[in-house]
Structures are given as structure tokens and as C-alpha cells.
C-alpha positions in Angstrom: -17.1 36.9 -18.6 -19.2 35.9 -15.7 -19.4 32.2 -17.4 -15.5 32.1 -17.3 -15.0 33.4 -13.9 -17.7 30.6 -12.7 -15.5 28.2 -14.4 -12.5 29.1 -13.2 -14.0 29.4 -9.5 -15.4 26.2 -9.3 -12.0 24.9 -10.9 -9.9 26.4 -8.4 -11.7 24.8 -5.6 -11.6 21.2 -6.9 -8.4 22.2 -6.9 -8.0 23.0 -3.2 -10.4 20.1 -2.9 -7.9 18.0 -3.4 -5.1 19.2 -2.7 -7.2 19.1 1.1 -7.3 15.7 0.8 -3.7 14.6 0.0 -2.8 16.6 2.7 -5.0 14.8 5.4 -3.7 11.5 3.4 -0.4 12.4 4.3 -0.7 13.4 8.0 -2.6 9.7 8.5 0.1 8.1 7.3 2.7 10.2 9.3 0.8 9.8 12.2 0.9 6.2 11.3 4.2 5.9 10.7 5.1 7.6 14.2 3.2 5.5 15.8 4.9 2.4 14.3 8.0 4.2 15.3 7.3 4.7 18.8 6.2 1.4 19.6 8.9 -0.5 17.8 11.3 1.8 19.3 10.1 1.0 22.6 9.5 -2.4 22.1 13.4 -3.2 21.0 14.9 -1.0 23.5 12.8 -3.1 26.5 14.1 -6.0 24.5 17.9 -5.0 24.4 17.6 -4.0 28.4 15.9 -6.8 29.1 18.7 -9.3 27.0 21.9 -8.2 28.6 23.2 -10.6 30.9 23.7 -7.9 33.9 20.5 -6.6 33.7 18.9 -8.7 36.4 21.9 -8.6 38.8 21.4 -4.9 39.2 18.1 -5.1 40.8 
């Protein structure tokens, strides 16, 4: 019995092993994906303001 519940231990935390690691996987490439978010967000609404034709008359 001890040989089986070994086995099933060590199972049960390759398991969580790697269930571990496709959880940090995912929150890179969330974090990854906000971050291309942000900046693209940023960049097209600086580029929208920046385009409009009374944009520089209200300074």
C-alpha cells in the first residue's frame, strides 16, 4: 500500500507541477498582451488627437 500511495503522491504533484507552470505561462502572456494594449491604445489615441485639423488651433 505504501508503494501505491508513493506513486500516487509523486503523481499528483507533477500534476500540480504543471499545472503551476501553465498558469505562470498564461499570466506572461496576459501581462504581455496588456502591455501591447496599453501602448497601442495610447499610441493611436495621441495619433487621432494629434490628426484632427482643430487640434492645434486650440492651443
Amino acid at each position: 500500500h505504501l508503494a501505491i500511495l508513493t506513486h500516487h503522491t509523486h503523481h499528483e504533484e507533477k500534476l500540480d507541477n504543471e499545472s503551476q507552470d501553465w498558469k505562470f505561462m498564461a499570466m506572461v502572456i496576459d501581462r504581455l498582451c496588456l502591455i501591447f494594449f496599453t501602448l497601442s491604445m495610447a499610441l493611436f489615441t495621441t495619433l487621432t488627437l494629434l490628426s484632427t485639423p482643430n487640434f492645434y488651433k486650440l492651443q
